[in-house]
C-alpha positions in Angstrom: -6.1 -13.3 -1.7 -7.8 -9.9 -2.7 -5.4 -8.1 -0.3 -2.4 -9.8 -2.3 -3.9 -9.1 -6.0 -4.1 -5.6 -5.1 -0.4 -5.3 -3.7 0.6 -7.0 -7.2 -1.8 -4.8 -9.9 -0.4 -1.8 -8.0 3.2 -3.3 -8.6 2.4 -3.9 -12.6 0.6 -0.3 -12.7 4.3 1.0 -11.8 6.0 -1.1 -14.3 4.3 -0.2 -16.9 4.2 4.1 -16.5 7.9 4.5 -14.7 10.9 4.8 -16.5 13.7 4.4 -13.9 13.6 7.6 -12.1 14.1 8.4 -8.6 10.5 8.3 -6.4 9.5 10.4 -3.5 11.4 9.1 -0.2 9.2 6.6 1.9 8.8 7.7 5.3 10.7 3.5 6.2 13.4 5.5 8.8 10.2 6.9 11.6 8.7 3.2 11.2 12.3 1.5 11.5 12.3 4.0 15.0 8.7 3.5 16.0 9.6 -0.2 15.8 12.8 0.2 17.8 10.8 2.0 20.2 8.3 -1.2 21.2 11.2 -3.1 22.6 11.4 -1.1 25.3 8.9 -1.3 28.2 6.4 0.9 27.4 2.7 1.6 29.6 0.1 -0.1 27.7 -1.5 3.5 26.4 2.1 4.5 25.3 2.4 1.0 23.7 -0.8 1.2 22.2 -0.1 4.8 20.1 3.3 3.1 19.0 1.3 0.6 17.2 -0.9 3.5 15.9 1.8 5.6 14.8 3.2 2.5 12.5 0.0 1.4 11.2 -0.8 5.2 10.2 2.6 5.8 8.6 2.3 2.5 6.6 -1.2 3.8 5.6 0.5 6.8 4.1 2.2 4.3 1.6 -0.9 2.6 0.7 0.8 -0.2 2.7 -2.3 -1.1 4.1 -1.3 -5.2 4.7 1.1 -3.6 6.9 -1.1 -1.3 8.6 -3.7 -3.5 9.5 -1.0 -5.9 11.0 0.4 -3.4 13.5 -3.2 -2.0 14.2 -4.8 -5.1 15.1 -1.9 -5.4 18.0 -3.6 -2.3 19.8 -7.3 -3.7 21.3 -5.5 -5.4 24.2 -3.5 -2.8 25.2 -6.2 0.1 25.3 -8.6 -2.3 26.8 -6.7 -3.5 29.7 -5.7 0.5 30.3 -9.5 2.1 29.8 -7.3 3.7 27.2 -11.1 4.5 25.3 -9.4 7.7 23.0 -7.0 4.7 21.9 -9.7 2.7 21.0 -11.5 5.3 18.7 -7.8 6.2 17.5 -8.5 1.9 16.2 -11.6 2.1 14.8 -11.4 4.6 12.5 -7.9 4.2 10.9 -9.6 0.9 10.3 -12.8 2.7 8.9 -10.1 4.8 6.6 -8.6 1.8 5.7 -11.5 -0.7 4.3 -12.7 2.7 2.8 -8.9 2.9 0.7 -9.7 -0.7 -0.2 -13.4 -0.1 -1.4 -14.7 -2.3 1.0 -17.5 0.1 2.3 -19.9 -1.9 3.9 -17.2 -3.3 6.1 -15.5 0.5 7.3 -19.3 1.3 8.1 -19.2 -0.1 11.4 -15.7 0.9 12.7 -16.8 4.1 11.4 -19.7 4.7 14.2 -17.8 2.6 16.6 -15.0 5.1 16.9 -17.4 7.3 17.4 -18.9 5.7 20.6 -15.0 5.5 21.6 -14.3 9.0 21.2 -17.5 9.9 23.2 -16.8 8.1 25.7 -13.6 9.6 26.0 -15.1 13.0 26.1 -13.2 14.1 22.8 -16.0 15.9 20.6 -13.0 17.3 18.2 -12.2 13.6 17.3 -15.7 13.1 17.1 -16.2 15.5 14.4 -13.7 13.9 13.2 -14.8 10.8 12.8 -18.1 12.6 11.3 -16.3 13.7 8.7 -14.8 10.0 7.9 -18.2 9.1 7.7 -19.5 11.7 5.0 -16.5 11.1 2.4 -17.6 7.3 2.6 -21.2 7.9 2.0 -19.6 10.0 -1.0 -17.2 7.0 -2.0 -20.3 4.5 -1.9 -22.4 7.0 -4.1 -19.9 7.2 -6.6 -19.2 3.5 -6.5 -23.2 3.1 -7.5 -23.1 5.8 -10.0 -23.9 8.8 -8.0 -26.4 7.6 -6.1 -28.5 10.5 -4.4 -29.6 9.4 -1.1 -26.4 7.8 -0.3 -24.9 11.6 -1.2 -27.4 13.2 0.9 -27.0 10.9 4.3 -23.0 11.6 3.2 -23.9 15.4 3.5 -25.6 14.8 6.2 -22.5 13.4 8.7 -20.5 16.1 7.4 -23.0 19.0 8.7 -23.2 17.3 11.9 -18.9 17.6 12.4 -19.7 21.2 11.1 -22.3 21.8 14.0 -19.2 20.4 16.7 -16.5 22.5 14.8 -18.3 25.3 14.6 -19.3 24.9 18.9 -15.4 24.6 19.6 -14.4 27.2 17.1 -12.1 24.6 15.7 -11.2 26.7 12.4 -9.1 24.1 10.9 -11.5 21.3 10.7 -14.4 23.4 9.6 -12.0 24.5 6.4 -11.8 20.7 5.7 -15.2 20.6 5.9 -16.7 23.0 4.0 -13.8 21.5 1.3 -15.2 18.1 1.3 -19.3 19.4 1.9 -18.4 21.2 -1.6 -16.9 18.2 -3.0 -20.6 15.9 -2.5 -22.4 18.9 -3.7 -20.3 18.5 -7.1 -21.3 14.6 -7.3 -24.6 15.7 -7.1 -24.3 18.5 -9.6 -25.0 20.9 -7.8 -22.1 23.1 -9.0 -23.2 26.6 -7.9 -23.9 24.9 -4.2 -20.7 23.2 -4.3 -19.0 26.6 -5.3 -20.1 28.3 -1.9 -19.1 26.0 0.1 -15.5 26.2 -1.6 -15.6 30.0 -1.4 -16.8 29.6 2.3 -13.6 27.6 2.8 -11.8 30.1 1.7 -12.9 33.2 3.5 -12.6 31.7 6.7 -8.7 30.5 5.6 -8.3 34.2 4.7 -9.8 35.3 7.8 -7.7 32.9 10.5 -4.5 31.3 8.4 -6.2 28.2 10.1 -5.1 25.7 7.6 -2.7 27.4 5.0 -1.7 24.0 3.7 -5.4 24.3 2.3 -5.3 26.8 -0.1 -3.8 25.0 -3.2 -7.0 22.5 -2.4 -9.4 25.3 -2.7 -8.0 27.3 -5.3 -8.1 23.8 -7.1 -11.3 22.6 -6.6 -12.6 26.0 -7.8 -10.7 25.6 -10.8 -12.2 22.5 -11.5 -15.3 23.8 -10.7 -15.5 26.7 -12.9 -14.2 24.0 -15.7 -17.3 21.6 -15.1 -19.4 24.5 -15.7 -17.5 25.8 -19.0 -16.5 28.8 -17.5 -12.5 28.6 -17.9 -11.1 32.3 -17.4 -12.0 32.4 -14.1 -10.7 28.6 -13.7 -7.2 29.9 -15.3 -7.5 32.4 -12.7 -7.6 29.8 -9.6 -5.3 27.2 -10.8 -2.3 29.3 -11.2 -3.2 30.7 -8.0 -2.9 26.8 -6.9 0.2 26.4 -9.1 2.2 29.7 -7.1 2.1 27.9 -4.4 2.5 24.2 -5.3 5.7 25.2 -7.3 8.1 25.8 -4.4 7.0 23.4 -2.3 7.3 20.9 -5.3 3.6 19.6 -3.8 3.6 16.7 -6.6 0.2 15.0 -6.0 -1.1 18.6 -6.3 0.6 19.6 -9.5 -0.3 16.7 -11.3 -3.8 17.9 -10.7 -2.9 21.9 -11.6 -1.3 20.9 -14.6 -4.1 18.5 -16.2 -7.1 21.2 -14.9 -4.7 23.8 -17.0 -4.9 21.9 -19.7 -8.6 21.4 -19.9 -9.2 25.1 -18.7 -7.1 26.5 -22.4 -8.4 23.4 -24.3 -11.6 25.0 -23.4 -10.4 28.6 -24.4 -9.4 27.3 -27.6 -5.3 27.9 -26.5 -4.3 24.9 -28.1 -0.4 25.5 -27.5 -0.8 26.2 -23.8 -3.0 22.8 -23.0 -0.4 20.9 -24.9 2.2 22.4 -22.8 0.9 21.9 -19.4 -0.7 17.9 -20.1 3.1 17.1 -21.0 4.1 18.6 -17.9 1.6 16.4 -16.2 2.7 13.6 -17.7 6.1 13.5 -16.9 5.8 14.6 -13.4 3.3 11.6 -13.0 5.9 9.0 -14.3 8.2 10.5 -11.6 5.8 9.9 -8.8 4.8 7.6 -7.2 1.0 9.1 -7.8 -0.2 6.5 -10.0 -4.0 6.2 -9.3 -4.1 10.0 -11.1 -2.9 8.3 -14.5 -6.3 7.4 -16.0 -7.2 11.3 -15.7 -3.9 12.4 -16.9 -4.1 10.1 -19.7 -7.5 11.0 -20.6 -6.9 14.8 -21.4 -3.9 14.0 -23.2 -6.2 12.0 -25.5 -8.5 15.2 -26.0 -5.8 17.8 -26.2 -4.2 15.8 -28.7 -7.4 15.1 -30.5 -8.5 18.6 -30.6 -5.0 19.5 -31.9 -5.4 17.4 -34.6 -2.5 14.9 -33.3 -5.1 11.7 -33.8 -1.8 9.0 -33.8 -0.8 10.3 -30.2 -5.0 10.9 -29.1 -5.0 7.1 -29.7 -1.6 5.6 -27.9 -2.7 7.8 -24.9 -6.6 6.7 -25.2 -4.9 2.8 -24.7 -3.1 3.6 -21.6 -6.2 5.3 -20.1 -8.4 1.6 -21.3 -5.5 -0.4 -20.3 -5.9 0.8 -16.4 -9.8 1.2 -16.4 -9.1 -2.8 -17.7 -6.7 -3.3 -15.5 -9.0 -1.9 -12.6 -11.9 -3.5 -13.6 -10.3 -7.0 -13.4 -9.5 -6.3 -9.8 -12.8 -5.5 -8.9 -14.0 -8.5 -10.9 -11.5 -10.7 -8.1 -12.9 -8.9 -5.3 -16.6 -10.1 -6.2 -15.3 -13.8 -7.0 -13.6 -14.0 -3.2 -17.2 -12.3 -2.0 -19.0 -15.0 -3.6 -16.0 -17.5 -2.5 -17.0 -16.5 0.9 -20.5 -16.6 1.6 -20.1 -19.8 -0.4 -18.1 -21.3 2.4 -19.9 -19.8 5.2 -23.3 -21.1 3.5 -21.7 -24.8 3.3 -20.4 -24.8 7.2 -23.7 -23.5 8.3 -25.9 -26.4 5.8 -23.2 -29.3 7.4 -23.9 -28.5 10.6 -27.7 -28.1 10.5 -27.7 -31.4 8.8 -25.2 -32.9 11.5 -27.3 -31.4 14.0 -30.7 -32.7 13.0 -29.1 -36.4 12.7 -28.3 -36.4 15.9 -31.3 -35.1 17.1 -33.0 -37.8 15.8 -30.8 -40.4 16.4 -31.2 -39.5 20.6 -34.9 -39.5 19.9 -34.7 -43.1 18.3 -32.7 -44.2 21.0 -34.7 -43.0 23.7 -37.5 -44.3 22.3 -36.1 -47.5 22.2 -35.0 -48.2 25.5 -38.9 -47.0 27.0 -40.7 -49.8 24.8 -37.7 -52.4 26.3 -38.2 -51.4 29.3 -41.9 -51.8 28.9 -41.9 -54.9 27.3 -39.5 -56.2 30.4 -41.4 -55.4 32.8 -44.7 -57.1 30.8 -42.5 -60.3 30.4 -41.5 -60.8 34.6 -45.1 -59.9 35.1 -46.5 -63.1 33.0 -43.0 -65.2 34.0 -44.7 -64.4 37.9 -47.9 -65.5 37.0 -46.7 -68.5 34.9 -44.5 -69.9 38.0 -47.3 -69.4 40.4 -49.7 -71.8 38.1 -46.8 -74.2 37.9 -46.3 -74.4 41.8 -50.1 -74.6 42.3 -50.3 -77.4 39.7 -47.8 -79.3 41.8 -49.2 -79.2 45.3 -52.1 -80.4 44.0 -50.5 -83.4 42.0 -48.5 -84.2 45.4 -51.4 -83.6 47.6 -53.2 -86.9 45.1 -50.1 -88.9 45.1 -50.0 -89.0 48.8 -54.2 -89.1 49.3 -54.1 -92.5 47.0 -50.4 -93.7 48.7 -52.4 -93.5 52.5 -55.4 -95.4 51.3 -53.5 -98.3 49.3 -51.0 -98.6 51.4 -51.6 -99.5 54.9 -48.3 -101.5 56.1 -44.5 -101.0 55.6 -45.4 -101.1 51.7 -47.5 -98.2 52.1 -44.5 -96.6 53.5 -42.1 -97.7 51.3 -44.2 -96.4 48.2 -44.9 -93.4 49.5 -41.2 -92.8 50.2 -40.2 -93.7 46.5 -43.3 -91.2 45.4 -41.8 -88.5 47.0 -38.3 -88.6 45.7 -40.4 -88.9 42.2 -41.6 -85.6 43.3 -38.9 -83.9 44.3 -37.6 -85.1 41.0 -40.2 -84.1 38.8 -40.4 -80.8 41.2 -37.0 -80.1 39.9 -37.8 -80.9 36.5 -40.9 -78.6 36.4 -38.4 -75.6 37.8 -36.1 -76.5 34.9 -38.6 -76.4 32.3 -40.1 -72.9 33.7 -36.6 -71.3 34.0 -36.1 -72.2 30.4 -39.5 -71.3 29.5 -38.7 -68.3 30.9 -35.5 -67.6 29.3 -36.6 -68.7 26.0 -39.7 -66.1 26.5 -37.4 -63.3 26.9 -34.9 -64.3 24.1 -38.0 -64.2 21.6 -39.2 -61.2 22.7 -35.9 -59.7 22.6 -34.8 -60.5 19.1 -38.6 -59.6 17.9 -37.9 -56.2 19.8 -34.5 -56.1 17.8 -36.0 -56.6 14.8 -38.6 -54.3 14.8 -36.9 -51.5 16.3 -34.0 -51.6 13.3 -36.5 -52.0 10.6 -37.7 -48.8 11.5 -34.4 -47.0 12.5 -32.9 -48.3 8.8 -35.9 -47.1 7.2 -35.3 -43.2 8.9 -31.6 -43.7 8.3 -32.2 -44.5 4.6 -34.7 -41.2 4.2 -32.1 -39.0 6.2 -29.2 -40.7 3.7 -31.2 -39.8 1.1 -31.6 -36.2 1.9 -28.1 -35.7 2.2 -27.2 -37.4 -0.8 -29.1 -34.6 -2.8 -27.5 -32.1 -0.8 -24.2 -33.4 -1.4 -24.7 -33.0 -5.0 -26.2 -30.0 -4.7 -22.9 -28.6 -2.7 -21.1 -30.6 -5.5 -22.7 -28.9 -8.4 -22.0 -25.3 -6.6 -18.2 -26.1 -6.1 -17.9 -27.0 -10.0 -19.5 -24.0 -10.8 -17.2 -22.2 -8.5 -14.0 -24.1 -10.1 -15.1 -23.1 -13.3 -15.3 -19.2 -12.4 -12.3 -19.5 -10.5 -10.1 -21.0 -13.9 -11.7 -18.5 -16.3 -11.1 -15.8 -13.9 -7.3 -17.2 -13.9 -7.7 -17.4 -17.8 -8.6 -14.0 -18.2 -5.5 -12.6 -15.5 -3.3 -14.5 -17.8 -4.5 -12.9 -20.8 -4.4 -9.5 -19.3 -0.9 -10.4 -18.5 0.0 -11.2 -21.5 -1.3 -7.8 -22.8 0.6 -6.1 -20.4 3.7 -8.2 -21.4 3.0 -6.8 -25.2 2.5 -3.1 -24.2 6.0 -3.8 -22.2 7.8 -5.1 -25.2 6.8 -2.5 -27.7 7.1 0.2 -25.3 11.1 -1.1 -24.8 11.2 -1.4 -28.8 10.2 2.3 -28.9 12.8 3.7 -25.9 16.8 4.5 -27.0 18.2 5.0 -23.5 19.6 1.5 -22.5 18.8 1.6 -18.9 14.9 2.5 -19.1 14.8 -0.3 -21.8 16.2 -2.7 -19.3 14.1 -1.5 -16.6 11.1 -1.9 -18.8 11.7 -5.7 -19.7 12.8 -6.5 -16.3 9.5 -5.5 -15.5 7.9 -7.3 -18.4 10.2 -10.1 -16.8 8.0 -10.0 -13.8 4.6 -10.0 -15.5 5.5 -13.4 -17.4 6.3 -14.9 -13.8 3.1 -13.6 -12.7 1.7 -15.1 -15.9 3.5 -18.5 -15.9 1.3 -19.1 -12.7 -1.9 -18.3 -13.8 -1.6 -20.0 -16.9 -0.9 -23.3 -14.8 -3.8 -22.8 -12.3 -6.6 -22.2 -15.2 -5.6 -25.5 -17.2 -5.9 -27.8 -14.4 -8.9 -28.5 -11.5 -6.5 -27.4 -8.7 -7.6 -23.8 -8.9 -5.7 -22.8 -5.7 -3.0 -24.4 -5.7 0.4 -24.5 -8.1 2.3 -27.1 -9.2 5.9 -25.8 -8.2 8.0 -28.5 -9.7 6.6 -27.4 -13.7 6.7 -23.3 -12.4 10.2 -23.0 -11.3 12.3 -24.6 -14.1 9.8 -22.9 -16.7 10.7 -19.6 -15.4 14.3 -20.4 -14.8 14.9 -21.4 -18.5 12.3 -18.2 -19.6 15.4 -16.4 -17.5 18.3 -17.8 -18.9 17.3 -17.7 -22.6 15.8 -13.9 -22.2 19.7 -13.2 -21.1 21.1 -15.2 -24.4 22.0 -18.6 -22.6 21.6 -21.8 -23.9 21.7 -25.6 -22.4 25.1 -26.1 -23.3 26.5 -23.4 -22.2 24.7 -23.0 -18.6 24.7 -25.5 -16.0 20.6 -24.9 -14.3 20.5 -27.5 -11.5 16.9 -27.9 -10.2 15.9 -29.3 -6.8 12.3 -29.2 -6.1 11.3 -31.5 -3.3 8.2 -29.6 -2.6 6.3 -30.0 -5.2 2.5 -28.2 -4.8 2.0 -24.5 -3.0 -1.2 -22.2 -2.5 -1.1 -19.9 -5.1 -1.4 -16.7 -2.1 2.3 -18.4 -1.4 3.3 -19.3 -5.0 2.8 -15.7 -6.5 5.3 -13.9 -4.3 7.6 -16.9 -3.9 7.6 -16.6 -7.9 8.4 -13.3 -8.0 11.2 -13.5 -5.4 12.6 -16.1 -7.8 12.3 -13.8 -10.8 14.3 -10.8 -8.8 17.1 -13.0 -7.4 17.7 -14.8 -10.4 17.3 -12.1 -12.9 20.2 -10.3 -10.4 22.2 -13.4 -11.0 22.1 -13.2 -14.7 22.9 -9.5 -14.7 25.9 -9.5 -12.7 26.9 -12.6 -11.6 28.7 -14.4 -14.8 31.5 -12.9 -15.9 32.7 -15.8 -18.7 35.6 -17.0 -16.7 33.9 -20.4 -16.0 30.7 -22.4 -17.0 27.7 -20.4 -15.4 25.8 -22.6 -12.7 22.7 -21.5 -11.1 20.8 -23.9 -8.4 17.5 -23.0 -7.5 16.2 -25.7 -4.5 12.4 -25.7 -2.7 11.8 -28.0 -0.2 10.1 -28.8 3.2 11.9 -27.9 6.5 10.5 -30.1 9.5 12.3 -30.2 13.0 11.3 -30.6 16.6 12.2 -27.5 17.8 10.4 -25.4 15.1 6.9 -25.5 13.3 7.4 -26.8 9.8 8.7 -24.2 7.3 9.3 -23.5 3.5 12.8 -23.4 2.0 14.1 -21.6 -0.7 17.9 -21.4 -2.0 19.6 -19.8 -5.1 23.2 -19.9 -5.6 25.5 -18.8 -8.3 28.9 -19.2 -8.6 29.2 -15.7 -9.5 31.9 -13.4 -7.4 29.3 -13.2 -5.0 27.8 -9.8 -3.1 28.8 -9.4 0.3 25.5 -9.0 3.3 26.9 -5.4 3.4 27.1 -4.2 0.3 23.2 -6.5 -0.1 22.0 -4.2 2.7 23.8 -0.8 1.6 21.8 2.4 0.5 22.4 2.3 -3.2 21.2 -1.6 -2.8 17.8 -0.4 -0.8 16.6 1.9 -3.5 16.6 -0.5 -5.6 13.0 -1.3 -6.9 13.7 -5.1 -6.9 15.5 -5.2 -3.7 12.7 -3.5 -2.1 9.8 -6.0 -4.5 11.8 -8.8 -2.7 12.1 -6.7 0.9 8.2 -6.5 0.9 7.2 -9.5 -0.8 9.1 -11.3 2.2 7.4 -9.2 4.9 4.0 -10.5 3.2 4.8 -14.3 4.0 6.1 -13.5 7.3 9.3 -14.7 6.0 13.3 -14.5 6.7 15.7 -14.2 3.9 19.9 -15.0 4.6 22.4 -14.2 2.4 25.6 -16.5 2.2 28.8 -16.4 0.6 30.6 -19.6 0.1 31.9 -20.1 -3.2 29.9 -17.4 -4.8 26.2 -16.5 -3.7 23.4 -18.0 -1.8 20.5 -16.8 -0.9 18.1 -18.6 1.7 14.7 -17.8 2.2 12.6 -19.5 5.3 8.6 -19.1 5.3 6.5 -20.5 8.4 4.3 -23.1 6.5 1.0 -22.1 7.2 -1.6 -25.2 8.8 -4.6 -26.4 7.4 -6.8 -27.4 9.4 
């Protein structure tokens, strides 16, 4: 979710400082023939620096969902080759991109893994490289805790040690880059004279070799900037147009936007009013024809002073806003990033309490168990020990009753009498033999029965009684783990209350900024983007005024936004035929905010040139559940007009891929792993197909 909130603040950021102009061109042709180039057989090393090559480009754009998706294909491949320089290539692209992200701790590790890789592979120039990583992310973790020294030092420290391998393989280049960044830490630290050498030392060994000429507008800047931090701003004139001369022809924009807002502070400093003014515009505008939006706070911010030393307090104030309303904007983002920290070691902390409780009743359950059975058997063996004895009394009772009977038989009977009494005295005793075998067998079995359900009883008394101690220990931890989740709810909806509102402010800024522009087409371009913040909006608003923080009910969404749509475009109910078919009626809002802004580009296309009066407008919008049995279960999304309809060629043409919706709904559909068709039947219909994903 954080990966998807940061795709869509950096899509707002646009919106609101671009004025439809033309953006650098994105480097989409080498992917397009990187990717053409995996479908041939490749060997595994080959493949595996394909996948690199993508990932890096996509880096390039800040792409980094992307990135990470082709890098993560590359592990197998170097691994099953030995390919170890491939494997350091791996590691630290992903070191460079959790560092892009600000997720420090986590790039720490691939960090000084790539550097084991690259060892191994005997490379020491990627080593330093790697080196290098690592001191400009001790930097970005000291400036993240406000400058932090030690964190500064150990970042200074990883640079000197690349320094110490540069300077062994005379690799000039590297040791420029450096020297740059080594001056760069010394600044955070404020040690501005320190940091000064080190840019000077840069630059003498640039003079000396022509090692890395692409570097000298970097130096000539940063010594600028220097010079300015310390308030000494002839010489910093001096550098930066130095920096400029060069940047100018080869129209280096990143790089002028940084010239022309150190210019401005340099003669705000010398008092030349008229020259600051001049060169903050010119950083203005060439920043809202860029696609260099992370320099806008600082551009912003010396517009405010410029125009507040010139006196111009109205204009010190509108371009103060802008500056807060990105620091806001920024700050919200890292507020998400905590809440899906917390989100996770929540979870992990749950799993691992469930299943040291599951454990543990087990345990004892075996140990009950066992227990068990050893006194039965104990007590078993006790009862056919006394049933042994008991049958051997009875047996010895009876000969000696028999032995009597026929003692006093003999002596009383002497004749055929005798005989005949002594014959009917032993079938008595064979009868009351068989009697007394009777009565022990059931004496026997009624011993064991009693026993047994004594046993029984005992033995459950006391397994309830654990059972009802072990119950109640998990009961409190249940609503313990209860409590924690409501808590969590509640920070998840105010965190969704507080995205809507910032929305909403972003809406405004939209609205009055379109009230203030006369060109037609920037105005539309600024409220279709407003368009897209109220989707974005419409969503949030839903998830913070119900318990089902992560999930968004579809079938209120879609037709709110639909009729949002179709009134901003001057339709009304009578006069537009909306036909809604939503079958599936509750998405996860990582699914929900894309799919909602898909809906928001194709329909706001249908309004803008699909109607032309002739006929009754119709737009259907459909959502529903795809399940067959020869594919995984899907999601389904159609919008049709009966419009003239667009062809799939003129859809995929040049002037329709520059287009920054075409491309919003090209990438937003890459995110979900999607497909989208376009049909023309009686008008036009487009079809989009998402792989539900399983919950397990």
């Amino acid at each position: 979710m954080n990966a998807l909130y940061r795709g869509l603040l950096s899509f707002l950021l646009i919106a609101l400082l671009q004025v439809a102009r033309v953006q650098a061109q994105s480097p989409s042709r080498l992917i397009d023939s990187l990717k053409t180039t995996l479908a041939r057989k490749l060997p595994d090393s080959t493949r595996a620096n394909t996948y690199y090559d993508i990932a890096n480009a996509f880096v390039k754009t800040s792409q980094y969902d992307s990135a990470q998706h082709y890098l993560d294909k590359m592990p197998p491949y170097c691994l099953r080759s030995n390919y170890y320089l491939g494997m350091g290539y791996y590691c630290r692209l992903n070191g460079i991109i959790l560092n892009n992200r600000g997720q420090y701790n986590q790039a720490l590790p691939f960090l000084h893994q790539s550097i084991d890789w690259f060892t191994r592979a005997d490379r020491p120039k990627h080593v330093a490289r790697a080196y290098n990583s690592l001191g400009l992310l001790y930097k970005m973790m000291g400036q993240q805790n406000q400058r932090v020294e030690p964190l500064l030092e150990q970042g200074i420290g990883y640079v000197r040690k690349s320094i110490a391998i540069n300077q062994r393989l005379k690799a000039m280049d590297q040791l420029v880059d450096n020297y740059i960044n080594l001056g760069i830490i010394y600044e955070d630290l404020r040690a501005y004279d320190r940091g000064r050498t080190y840019f000077l030392r840069a630059l003498a060994i640039n003079d000396s070799t022509h090692a890395l000429p692409s570097a000298y507008p970097v130096i000539y800047n940063d010594l600028g900037a220097n010079y300015i931090k310390q308030k000494d701003f002839a010489p910093a004139v001096e550098y930066l147009n130095k920096a400029l001369a060069i940047n100018l022809p080869q129209k280096r924009i990143s790089s002028l936007i940084h010239n022309y807002r150190n210019l401005s502070t340099a003669h705000r400093g010398l008092g030349q009013l008229p020259l600051a003014l001049d060169y903050a515009e010119k950083a203005r505008q060439l920043l809202e024809s860029s696609p260099y939006k992370s320099l806008a706070a600082s551009v912003y911010s010396e517009l405010a002073r410029v125009h507040e030393a010139a006196g111009l307090y109205p204009k010190a104030y509108q371009f103060l806003s802008l500056q807060k309303g990105l620091e806001d904007s920024l700050m919200t983002l890292n507020k998400a990033q905590a809440i899906a920290r917390v989100e996770e070691q929540y979870a992990l902390q749950k799993t691992r309490e469930v299943a040291t409780l599951n454990a543990k009743l087990q345990l004892d359950r075996a140990r009950e168990l066992a227990r068990i059975q050893a006194e039965k058997e104990t007590e078993v063996a006790a009862i056919q020990a006394a049933e042994r004895q008991q049958i051997a009394r009875v047996k010895t009772a009876v000969s000696l009753q028999k032995a009597r009977s026929l003692a006093e038989i003999e002596a009383r009977y002497k004749t055929k009498e005798r005989v005949h009494q002594i014959t009917e005295l032993n079938a008595q005793n064979q009868l009351q033999e068989r009697l007394v075998q009777y009565m022990a067998a059931g004496l026997f079995v009624l011993t064991v029965l009693m026993g047994l359900l004594v046993y029984q009883y005992t033995a459950i008394r006391r397994a309830n009684r654990r059972l009802s101690e072990q119950n109640t220990v998990i009961s409190q931890n249940s609503r313990q783990l209860a409590d924690q989740a409501q808590q969590l709810r509640t920070l998840m909806k105010e965190l969704h209350h507080r995205v809507k509102n910032n929305l909403a402010i972003i809406s405004g800024l939209l609205r009055l900024q379109a009230n203030g522009l006369e060109d037609e087409s920037v105005v539309q371009a600024v409220r279709v983007g407003q368009q897209r913040v109220e989707a974005m909006s419409l969503i949030h608003q839903g998830l913070y005024q119900t318990d089902q923080v992560t999930l968004v009910n579809m079938a209120e969404y879609l037709p709110t936004l639909a009729q949002n749509l179709m009134r901003a475009y001057g339709y009304g109910r009578d006069t537009f035929d909306l036909q809604m078919d939503i079958k599936l009626e509750e998405l996860d809002v990582d699914v929900a905010i894309p799919l909602g802004l898909i809906v928001n580009e194709l329909v706001t296309n249908a309004f803008k040139y699909a109607y032309n009066g002739d006929q009754v407008p119709l737009l259907r919008i459909s959502l529903q559940q795809e399940v067959t049995t020869s594919a995984p279960p899907a999601i389904v999304l159609e919008i049709e007009d009966n419009g003239p309809g667009i062809t799939p060629d003129a859809w995929r043409s040049r002037s329709s891929r520059t287009s920054f919706g075409k491309r919003l709904v090209t990438s937003l559909t890459e995110q979900l792993e999607g497909t989208l068709d376009l049909f023309v039947p009686k008008g036009t219909l487009f079809r989009l197909r998402i792989p539900q994903p399983v919950h397990t």
